[in-house]
N, C-alpha and C positions, 0 to 999 in steps of 0.2 A: 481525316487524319490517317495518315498508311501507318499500316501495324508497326513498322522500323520505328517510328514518330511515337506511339505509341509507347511499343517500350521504354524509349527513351528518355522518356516522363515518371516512370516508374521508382527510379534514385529520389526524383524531386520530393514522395510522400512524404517521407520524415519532417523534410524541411515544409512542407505543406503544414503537418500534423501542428509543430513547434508554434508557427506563426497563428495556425485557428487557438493554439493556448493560450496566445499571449493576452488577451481582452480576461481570459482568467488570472491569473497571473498578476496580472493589474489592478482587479478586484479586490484579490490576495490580501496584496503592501497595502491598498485601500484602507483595507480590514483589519488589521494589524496593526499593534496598539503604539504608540509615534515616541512613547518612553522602552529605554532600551529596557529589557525584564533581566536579561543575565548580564551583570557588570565584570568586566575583565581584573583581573587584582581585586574582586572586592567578596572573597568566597563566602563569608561568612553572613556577608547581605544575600547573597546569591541562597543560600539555606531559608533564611529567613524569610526570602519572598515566595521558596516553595512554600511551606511548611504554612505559612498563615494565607496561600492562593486559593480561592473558588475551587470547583472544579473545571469550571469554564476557561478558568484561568493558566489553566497547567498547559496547554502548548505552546504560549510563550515565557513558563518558569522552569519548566522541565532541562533546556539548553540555550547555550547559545543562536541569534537569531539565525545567522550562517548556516547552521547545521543542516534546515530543513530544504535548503539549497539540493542537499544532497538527497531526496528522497525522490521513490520517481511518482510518477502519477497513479499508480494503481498498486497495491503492493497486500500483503497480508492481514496490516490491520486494517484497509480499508475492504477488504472482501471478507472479514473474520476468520481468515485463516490462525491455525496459530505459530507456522515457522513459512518460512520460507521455500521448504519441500513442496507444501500442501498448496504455496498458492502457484507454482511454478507448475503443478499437478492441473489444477484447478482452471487456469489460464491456456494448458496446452489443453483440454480438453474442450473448453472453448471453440479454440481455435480448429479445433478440428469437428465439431458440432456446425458451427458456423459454415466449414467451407463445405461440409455435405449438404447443408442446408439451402447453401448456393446453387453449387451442381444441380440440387433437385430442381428447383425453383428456375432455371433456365433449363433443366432439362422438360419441365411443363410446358414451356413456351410452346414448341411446336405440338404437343401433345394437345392442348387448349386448341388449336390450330384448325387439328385434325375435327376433332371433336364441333366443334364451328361450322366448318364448312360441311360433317357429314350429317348432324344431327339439322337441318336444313333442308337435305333429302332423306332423309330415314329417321327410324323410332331410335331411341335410345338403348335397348336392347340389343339392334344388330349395329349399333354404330357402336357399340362395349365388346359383344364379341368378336367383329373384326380388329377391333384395336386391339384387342388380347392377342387375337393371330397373330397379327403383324410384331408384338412385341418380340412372342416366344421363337418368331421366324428369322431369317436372316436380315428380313426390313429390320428388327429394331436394333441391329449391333449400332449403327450408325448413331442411335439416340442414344445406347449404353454407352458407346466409345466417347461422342459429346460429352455426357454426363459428367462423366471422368476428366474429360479433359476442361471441363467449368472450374471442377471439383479441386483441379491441379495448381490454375490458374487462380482461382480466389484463394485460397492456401499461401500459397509461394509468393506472391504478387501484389497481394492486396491484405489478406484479413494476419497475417502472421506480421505480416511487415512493420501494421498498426498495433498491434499486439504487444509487440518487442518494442518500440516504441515508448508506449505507456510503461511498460513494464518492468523495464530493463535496468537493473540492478548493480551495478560497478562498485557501489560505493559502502556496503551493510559495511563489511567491516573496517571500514575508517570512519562509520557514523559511530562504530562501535569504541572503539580507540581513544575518538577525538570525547566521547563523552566517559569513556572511562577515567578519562586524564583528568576533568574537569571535579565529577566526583571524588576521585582518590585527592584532591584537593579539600573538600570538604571532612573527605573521613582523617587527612594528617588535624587539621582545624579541632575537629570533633575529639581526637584521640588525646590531642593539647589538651584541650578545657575537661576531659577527664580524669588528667593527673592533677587539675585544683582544688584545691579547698573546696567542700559543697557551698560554703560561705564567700564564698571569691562572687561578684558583682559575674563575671561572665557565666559563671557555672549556674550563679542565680537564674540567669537572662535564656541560660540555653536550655535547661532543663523545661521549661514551656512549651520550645519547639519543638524540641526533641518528643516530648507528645504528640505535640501536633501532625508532626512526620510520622509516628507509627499508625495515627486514625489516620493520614490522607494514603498511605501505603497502598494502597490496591489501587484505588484511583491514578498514584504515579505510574507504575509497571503497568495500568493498563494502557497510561498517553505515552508513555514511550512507547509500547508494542506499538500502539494507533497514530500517532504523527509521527513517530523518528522508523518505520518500519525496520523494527528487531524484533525476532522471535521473541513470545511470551516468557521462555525461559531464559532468555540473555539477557532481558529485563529484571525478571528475577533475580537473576547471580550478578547483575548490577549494583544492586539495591542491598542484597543482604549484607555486605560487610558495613552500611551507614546502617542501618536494623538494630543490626549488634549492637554498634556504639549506642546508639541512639536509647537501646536497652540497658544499658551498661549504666549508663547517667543518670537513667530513673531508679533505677533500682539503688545507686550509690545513695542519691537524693532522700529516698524513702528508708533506706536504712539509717543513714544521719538524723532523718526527722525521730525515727523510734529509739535513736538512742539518748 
């Protein structure tokens, strides 16, 4: 293959990368449980399927199943980053660990080479110190210059390409939105049933969950951080105003009971 041919293959990675996912992918929807978990119009089922879920169970109650369409393959909760700064930090240093990594590793080649063919006529000692000469001499720009240009080319070409890839993020804040929307659904739901009666049949029914939601609380805002990739803290400031209510109704609850 001549090097023009060569590059020209190089656009193809992505679409290479996508199609080696797809047998994952497939696993995925395999895996993935065949009753829809978040029902459209039905919010107040939607709370109650959190609020009484597993833990196992919270990445298909946490959102709609859609959502996670939009996450990419590699992202903060899956490296435990906790925002999206750190893993975008974390990823570019990688990648640049990686492509020196490269450079070396072909810059060995001929260096193995030498070493080969000398330590076959001579000791090991003068086959180290002439390789050091030749390093520090003008013979070894050619192996530095290589180096570098290994070093350029797995970078630019190969290791960042796959990188970006996996990694590549468009969509945080319409994952963030579209589940904000869905929530503040829940909190108009929640803020209803606490202007009823503590004696009202739904105020009865919610005040149960509404416990249940403040013990699974950590475990949420940790599956959102980890399957919907949002920072720790966006999950947070997700969560607290259903907190509040969710507070609000115990506490009404247990004052009605004491009086």
């Amino acid at each position: 293959m001549s090097l023009l041919k060569f590059y020209g293959t190089i656009p193809l990675i992505p679409l290479a990368i996508n199609l080696g996912m797809m047998p994952y992918h497939m696993w995925k929807a395999w895996r993935a449980p065949k009753k829809v978990e978040w029902k459209p119009n039905e919010t107040m089922l939607n709370f109650a399927l959190l609020c009484i879920a597993k833990p196992e169970e919270l990445p298909h109650r946490i959102c709609p199943k859609s959502m996670h369409s939009f996450v990419p393959y590699l992202h903060q909760g899956v490296i435990g980053a906790e925002n999206k700064k750190e893993a975008d930090a974390a990823f570019e240093t990688f990648v640049e660990t990686a492509s020196i990594a490269a450079g070396v590793c072909i810059a060995g080649i001929p260096i193995a080479k030498y070493f080969s063919a000398c330590l076959s006529k001579q000791g090991l000692a003068t086959c180290a110190k002439e390789g050091a000469a030749d390093l520090v001499s003008y013979a070894g720009l050619p192996l530095i210059a290589g180096c570098y240009l290994a070093y350029r080319i797995a970078k630019g070409f190969f290791i960042a390409p796959i990188v970006s890839v996996l990694t590549r993020d468009a969509y945080q804040d319409t994952r963030m939105d579209l589940l904000a929307a869905e929530y503040k659904k829940i909190l108009v739901a929640l803020n209803v049933i606490l202007d009823l009666p503590p004696g009202d049949p739904k105020f009865v029914q919610t005040a149960p969950l509404a416990k249940q939601f403040l013990r699974l609380l950590p475990h949420i805002e940790n599956e959102i951080h980890k399957s919907l990739a949002l920072d720790r803290q966006q999950a947070k400031d997700l969560l607290m105003p259903l907190q509040t209510a969710c507070r609000h109704i115990l506490v009404k609850q247990t004052y009605t009971s004491a009086t």
